[in-house]
C-alpha positions as CSV (number, residue, x, y, z in Angstrom):
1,X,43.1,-72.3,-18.8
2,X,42.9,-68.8,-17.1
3,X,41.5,-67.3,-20.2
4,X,39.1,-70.1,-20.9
5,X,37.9,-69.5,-17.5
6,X,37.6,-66.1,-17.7
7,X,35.8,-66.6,-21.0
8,X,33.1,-68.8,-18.9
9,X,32.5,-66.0,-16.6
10,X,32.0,-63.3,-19.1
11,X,28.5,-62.7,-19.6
12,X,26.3,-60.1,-22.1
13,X,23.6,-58.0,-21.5
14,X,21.6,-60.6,-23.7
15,X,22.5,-63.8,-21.3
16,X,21.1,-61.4,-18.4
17,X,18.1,-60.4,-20.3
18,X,17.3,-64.1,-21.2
19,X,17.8,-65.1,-17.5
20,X,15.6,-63.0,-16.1
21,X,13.1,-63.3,-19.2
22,X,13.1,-67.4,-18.0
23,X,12.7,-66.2,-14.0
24,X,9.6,-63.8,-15.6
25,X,6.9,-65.3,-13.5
26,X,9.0,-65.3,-10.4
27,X,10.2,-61.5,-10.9
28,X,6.3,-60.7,-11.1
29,X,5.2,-62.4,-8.0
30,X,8.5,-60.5,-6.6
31,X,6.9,-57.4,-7.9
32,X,3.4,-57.8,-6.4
33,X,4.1,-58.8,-2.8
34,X,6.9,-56.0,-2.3
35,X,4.3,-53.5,-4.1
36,X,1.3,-55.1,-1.7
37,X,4.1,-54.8,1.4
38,X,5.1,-51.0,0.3
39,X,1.1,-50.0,-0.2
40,X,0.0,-51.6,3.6
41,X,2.9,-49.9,4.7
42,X,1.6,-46.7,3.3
43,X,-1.9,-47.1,4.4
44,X,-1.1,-48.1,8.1
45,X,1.2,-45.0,8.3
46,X,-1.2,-42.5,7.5
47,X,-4.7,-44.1,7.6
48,X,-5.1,-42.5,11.4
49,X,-3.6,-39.4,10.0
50,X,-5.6,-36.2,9.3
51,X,-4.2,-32.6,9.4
52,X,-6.8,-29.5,9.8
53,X,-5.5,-26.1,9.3
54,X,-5.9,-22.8,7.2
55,X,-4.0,-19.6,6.3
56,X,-5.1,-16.0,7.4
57,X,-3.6,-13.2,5.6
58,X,-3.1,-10.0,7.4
59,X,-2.5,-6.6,5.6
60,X,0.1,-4.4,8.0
61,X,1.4,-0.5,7.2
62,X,1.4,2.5,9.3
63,X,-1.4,5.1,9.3
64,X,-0.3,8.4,8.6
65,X,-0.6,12.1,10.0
66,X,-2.6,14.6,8.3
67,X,0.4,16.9,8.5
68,X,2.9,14.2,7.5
69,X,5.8,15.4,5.1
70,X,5.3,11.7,3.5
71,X,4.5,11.6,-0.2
72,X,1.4,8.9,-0.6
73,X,-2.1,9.4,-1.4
74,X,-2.8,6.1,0.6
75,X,-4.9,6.4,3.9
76,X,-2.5,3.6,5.1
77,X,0.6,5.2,4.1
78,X,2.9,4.0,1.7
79,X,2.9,0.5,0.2
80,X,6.0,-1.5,1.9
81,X,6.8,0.6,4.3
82,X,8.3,-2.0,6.6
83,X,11.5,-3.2,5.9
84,X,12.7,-7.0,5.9
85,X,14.4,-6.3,9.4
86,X,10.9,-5.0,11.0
87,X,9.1,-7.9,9.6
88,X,11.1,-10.5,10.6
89,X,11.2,-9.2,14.1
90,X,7.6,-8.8,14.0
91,X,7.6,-12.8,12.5
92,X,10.2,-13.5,15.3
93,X,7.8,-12.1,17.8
94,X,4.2,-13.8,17.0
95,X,6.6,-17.4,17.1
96,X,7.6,-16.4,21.0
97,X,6.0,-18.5,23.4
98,X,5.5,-14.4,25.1
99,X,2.6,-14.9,22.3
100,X,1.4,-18.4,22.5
101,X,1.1,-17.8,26.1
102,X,-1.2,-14.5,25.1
103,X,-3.6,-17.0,23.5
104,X,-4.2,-19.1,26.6
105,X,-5.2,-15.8,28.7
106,X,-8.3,-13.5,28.9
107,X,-9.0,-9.8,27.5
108,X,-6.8,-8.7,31.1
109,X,-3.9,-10.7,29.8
110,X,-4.7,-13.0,33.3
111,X,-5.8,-16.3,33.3
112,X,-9.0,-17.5,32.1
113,X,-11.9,-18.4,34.7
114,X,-11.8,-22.0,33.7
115,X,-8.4,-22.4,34.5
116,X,-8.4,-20.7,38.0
117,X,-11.6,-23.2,38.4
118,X,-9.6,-26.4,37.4
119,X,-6.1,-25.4,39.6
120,X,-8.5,-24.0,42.5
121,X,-5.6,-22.3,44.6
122,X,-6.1,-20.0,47.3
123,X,-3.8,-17.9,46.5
124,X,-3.6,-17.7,43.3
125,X,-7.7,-16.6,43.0
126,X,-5.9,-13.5,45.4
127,X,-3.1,-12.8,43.1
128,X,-5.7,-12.8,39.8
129,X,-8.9,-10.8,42.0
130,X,-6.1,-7.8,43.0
131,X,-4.9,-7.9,39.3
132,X,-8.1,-7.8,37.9
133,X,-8.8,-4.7,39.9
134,X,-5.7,-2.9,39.0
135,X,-6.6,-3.9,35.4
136,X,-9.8,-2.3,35.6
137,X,-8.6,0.8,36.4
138,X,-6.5,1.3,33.5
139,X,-9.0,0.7,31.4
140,X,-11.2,2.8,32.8
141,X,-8.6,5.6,33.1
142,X,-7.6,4.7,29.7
143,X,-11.4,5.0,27.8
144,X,-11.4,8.7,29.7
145,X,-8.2,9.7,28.0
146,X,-9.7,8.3,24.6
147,X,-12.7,10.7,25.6
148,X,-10.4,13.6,26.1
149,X,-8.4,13.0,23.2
150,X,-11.7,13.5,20.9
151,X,-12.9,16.3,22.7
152,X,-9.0,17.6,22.2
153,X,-9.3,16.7,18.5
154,X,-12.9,18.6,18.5
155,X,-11.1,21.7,20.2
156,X,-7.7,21.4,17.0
157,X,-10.6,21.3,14.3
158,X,-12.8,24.3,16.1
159,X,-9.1,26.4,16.6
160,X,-8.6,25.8,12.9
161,X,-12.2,26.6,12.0
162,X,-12.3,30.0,13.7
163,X,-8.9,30.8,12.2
164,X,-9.6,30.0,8.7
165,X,-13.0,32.1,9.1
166,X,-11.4,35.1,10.7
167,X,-8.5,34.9,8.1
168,X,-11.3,35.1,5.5
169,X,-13.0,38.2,7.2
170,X,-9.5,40.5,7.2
171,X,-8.7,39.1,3.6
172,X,-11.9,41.0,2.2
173,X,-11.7,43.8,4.6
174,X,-8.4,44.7,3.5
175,X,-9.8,44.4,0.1
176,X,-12.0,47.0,0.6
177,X,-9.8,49.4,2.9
178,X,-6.1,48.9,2.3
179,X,-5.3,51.0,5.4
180,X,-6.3,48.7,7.8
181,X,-4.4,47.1,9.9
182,X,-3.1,43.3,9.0
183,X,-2.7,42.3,12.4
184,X,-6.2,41.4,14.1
185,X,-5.6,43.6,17.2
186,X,-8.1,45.4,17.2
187,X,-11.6,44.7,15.2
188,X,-13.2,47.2,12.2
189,X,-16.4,45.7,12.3
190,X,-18.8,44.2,14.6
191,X,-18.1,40.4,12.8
192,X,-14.6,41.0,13.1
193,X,-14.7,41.6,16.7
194,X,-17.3,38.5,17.3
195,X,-15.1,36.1,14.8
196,X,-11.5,37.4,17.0
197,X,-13.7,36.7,20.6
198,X,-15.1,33.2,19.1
199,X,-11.5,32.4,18.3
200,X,-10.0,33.1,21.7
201,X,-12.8,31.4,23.1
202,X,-11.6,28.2,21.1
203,X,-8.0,28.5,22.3
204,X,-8.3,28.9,25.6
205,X,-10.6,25.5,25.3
206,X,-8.1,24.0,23.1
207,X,-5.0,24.8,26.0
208,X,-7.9,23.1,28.8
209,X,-8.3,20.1,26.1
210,X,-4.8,19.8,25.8
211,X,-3.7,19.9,30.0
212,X,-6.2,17.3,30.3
213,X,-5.2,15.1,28.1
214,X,-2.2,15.2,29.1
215,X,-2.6,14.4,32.5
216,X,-4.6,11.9,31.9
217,X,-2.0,10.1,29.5
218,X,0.7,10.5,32.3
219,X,-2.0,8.8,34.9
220,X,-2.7,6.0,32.2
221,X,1.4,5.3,32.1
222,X,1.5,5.0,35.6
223,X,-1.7,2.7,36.4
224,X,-0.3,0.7,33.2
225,X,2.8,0.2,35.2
226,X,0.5,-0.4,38.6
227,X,-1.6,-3.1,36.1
228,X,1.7,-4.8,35.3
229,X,3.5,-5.3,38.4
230,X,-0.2,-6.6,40.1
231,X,-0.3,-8.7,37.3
232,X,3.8,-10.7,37.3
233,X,2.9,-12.8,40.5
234,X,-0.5,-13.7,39.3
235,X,1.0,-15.0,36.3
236,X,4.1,-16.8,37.9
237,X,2.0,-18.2,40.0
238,X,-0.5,-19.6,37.3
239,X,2.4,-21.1,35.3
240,X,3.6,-23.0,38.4
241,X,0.1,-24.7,39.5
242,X,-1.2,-24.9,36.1
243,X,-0.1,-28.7,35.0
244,X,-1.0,-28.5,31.5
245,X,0.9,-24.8,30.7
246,X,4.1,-26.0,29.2
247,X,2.4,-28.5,27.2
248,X,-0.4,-26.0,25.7
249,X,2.2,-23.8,25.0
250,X,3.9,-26.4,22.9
251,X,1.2,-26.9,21.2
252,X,0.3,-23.5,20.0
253,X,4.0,-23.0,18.7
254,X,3.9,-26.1,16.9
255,X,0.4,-25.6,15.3
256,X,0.9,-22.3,13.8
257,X,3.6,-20.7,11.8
258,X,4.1,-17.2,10.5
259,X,6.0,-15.7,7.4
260,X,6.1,-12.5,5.5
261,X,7.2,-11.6,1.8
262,X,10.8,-11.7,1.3
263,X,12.2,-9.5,-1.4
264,X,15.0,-11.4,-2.4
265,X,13.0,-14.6,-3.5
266,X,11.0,-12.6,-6.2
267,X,12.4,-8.7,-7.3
268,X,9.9,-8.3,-10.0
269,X,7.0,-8.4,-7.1
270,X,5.1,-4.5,-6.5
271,X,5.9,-3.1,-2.9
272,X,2.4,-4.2,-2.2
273,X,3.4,-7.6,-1.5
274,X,5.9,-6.2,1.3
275,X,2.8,-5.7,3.1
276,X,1.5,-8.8,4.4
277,X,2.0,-11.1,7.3
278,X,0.9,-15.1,6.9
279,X,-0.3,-17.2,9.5
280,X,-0.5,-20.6,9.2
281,X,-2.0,-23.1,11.5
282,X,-1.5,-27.2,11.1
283,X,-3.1,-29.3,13.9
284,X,-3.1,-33.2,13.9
285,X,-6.2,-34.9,14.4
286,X,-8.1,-32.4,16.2
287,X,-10.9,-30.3,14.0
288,X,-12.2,-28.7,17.1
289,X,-8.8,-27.4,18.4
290,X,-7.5,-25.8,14.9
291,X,-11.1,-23.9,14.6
292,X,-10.4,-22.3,18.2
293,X,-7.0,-21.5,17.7
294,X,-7.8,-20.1,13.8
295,X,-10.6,-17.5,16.2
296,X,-8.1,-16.7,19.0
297,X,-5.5,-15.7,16.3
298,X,-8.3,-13.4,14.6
299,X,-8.4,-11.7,17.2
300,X,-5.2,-11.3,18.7
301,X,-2.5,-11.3,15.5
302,X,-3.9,-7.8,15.0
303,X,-4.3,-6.5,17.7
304,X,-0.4,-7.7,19.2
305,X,1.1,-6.4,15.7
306,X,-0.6,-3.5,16.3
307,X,0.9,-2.8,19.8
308,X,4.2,-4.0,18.9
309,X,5.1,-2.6,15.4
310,X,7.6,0.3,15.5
311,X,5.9,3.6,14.0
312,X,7.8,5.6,11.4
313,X,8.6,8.9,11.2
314,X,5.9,10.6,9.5
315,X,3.0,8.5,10.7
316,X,1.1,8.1,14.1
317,X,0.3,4.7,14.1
318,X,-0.2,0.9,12.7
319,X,-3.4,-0.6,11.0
320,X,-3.2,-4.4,11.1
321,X,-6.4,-6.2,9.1
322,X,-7.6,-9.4,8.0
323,X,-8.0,-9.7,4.5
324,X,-8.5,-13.8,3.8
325,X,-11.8,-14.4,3.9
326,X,-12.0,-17.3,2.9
327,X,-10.0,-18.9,5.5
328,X,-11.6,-21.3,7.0
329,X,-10.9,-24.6,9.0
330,X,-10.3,-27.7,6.3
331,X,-8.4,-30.7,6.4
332,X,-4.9,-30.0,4.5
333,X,-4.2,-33.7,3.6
334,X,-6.8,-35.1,1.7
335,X,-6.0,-37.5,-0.6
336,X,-2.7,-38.6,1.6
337,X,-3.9,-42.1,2.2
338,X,-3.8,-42.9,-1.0
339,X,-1.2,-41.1,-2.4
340,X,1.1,-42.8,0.2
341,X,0.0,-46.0,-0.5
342,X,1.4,-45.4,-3.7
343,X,4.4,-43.9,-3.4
344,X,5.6,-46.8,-1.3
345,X,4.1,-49.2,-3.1
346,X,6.1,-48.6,-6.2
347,X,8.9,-48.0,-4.0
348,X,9.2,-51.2,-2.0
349,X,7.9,-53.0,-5.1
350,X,10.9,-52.0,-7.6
351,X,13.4,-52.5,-4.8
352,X,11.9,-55.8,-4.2
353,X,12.2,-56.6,-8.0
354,X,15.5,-54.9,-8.4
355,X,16.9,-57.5,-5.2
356,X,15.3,-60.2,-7.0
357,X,16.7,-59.6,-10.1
358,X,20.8,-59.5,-8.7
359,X,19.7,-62.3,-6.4
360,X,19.2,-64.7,-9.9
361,X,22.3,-63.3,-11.8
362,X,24.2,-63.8,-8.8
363,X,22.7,-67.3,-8.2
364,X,23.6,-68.1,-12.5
365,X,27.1,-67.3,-11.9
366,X,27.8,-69.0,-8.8
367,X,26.3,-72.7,-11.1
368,X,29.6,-73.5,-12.1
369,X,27.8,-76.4,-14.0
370,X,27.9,-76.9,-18.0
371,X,24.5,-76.6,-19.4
372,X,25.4,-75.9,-23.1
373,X,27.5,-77.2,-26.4
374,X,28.6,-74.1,-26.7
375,X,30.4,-74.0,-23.2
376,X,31.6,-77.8,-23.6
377,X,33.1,-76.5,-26.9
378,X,34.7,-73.4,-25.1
379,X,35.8,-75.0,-21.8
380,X,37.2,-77.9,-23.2
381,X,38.3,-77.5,-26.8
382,X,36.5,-80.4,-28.4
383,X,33.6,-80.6,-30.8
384,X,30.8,-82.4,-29.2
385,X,29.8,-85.7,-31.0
386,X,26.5,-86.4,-29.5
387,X,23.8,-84.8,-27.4
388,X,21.7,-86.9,-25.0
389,X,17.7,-85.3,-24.7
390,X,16.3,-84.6,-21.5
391,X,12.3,-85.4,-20.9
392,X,10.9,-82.9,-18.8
393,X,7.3,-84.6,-19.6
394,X,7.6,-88.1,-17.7
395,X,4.8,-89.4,-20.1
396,X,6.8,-88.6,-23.1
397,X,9.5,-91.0,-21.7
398,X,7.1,-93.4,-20.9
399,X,5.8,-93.5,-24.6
400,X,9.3,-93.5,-25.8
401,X,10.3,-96.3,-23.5
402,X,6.8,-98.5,-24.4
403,X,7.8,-97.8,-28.9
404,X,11.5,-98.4,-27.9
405,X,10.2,-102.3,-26.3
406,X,7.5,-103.0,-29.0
407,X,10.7,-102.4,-31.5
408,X,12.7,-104.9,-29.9
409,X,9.8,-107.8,-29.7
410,X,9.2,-107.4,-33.3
């Protein structure tokens, strides 16, 4: 009995595939209301959905000295010549809120007019006015030291000038007199003299060039220092009125990302490619608002890489420019709509089916009910002497009943 019974549960691939073959129009409809449910659920998630953003490209490497000992014919230096460590502090740096909270500020570093107009404190407006001022002066003090520092350029290339030109003088006077003297002590000719004079002339303004820049450069650390401390409380104090700070500076962490080429992920790629930081802003639903952000970090990504890249040996300073052109503002997820209306349509509709396909095998086996000679035969060992037909059309069986009757009359 226990291996008749077993026999009646066993069941081929065949019996499944002619089940669900009979249950085909059922498996279909299935199939089209979890598609239909998967695509409205795709549509309602993202039909409201619209991401704007771009990428800017920025070329970074240090400039280099005119007497540097480094080998590279490159204005900029050499290709690469910041290691993975400096660029992912530099990376580590731009994602600080120290620089989100540089976009929200003016030229100063202080905060904008419109802000001070919208918290309208007192005390504050004080803070901001005597910062300001203190601001001002180091940049004034600061464009005079530029000044000096061409004029003591000016002086360096005049120096070198006058040397090269008296150095040519001696070279063909001892050329024509090999008992002169090789030292230029004392002049043999009237140019000599006036070439020796013009060159002492150039040093002593070189030495004046020199002091003055150099007092101006210690002034310009100490009224940077000045601008900072004046500057502290005005910002501590903006960050405590100002309602809407932490939640700008959410935002602008959130809406922009930065990345530079990492070695390791392709070796075969020319040092070139060591040379570029990514920036990469996102913004949900708001056109306007990635557009600003894109021109704030224009103009600041450069100039805070600038200030905050360490200078190797050998060079005298950072260049930091945009190369991406064509960067601007577009929306990043076009298309999405539709794409995710798929996606979860075919999802949700082969899960449905797939349900609805173990839901009728399961359903078969649990029909414990004969339906078939050929399980009469097995459960019970006996041939089958007769079959009885079932009349699915009821008219049929009306016909037969009404011949079966006009039989008997006869």
């Amino acid at each position: 009995m226990e291996e008749t019974t077993q026999k009646q549960n066993e069941i081929s691939i065949m019996d499944i595939i002619r089940l669900l073959l009979s249950k085909i129009k059922w498996l279909i409809l299935v199939l089209v209301i979890g598609a239909g449910l998967g695509a409205g659920f795709g549509v309602i998630r993202t039909h409201n959905v619209e991401y704007y953003g771009t990428e800017l490209k920025f070329y970074i490497n240090p400039s280099k000295n005119e007497g540097s000992s480094v080998n590279s014919d490159s204005q900029y230096g050499v290709y690469g010549a910041y290691g993975k460590n400096v660029l992912n502090n530099m990376v580590e740096l731009l994602e600080s809120e120290a620089f989100a909270e540089r976009l929200l500020l003016d030229e100063n570093g202080l905060p904008t007019e419109e802000r001070l107009t919208a918290i309208d404190n007192e005390e504050l407006n004080q803070l901001v006015a005597t910062a300001n001022v203190a601001v001002g002066e180091y940049n004034a003090k600061y464009t005079t030291m530029e000044e000096s520092l061409t004029s003591l350029n000016l002086a360096n290339e005049l120096v070198d000038t006058k040397t090269t030109q008296l150095d040519k003088l001696w070279s063909a006077a001892r050329l024509e007199n090999s008992s002169l003297p090789v030292t230029p002590e004392t002049g043999v000719s009237v140019e000599i003299d006036n070439a020796i004079s013009a060159l002492n002339e150039a040093t002593v303004n070189q030495i004046h060039a020199q002091q003055v820049y150099d007092n101006l450069y210690k002034e310009v650390k100490t009224l940077s220092k000045k601008a900072d401390q004046a500057k502290e409380p005005a910002l501590a104090k903006w960050r405590a009125l100002d309602s809407t700070y932490t939640t700008e500076l959410t935002r602008i962490v959130s809406a922009v990302s930065y990345s530079y080429y990492d070695e390791t992920m392709d070796v075969d790629a020319d040092d070139l490619a060591r040379s570029f930081i990514y920036v990469n802003i996102s913004v949900l639903n708001d056109l306007e608002y990635a557009q600003a952000l894109r021109l704030l970090l224009i103009e600041a990504v450069p100039e805070y890489i600038v200030e905050k890249m360490p200078i190797p040996s050998g060079y005298d300073g950072t260049n930091c420019i945009r190369i991406s052109r064509t960067d601007e503002v577009h929306r990043t997820n076009s298309g999405v709509v539709t794409k995710t209306a798929v996606k979860y349509g075919l999802i949700l509709g082969a899960a449905a089916l797939v349900v609805a396909c173990i839901i009728i095998i399961v359903i078969d086996r649990s029909d414990k009910r004969l339906r078939s000679i050929e399980q009469i035969t097995d459960v019970f060992n006996v041939p089958v002497l007769g079959v009885i037909p079932t009349f699915k059309n009821s008219q049929k069986a009306e016909d037969f009943a009404e011949s079966k009757k006009s039989t008997e009359v006869q």
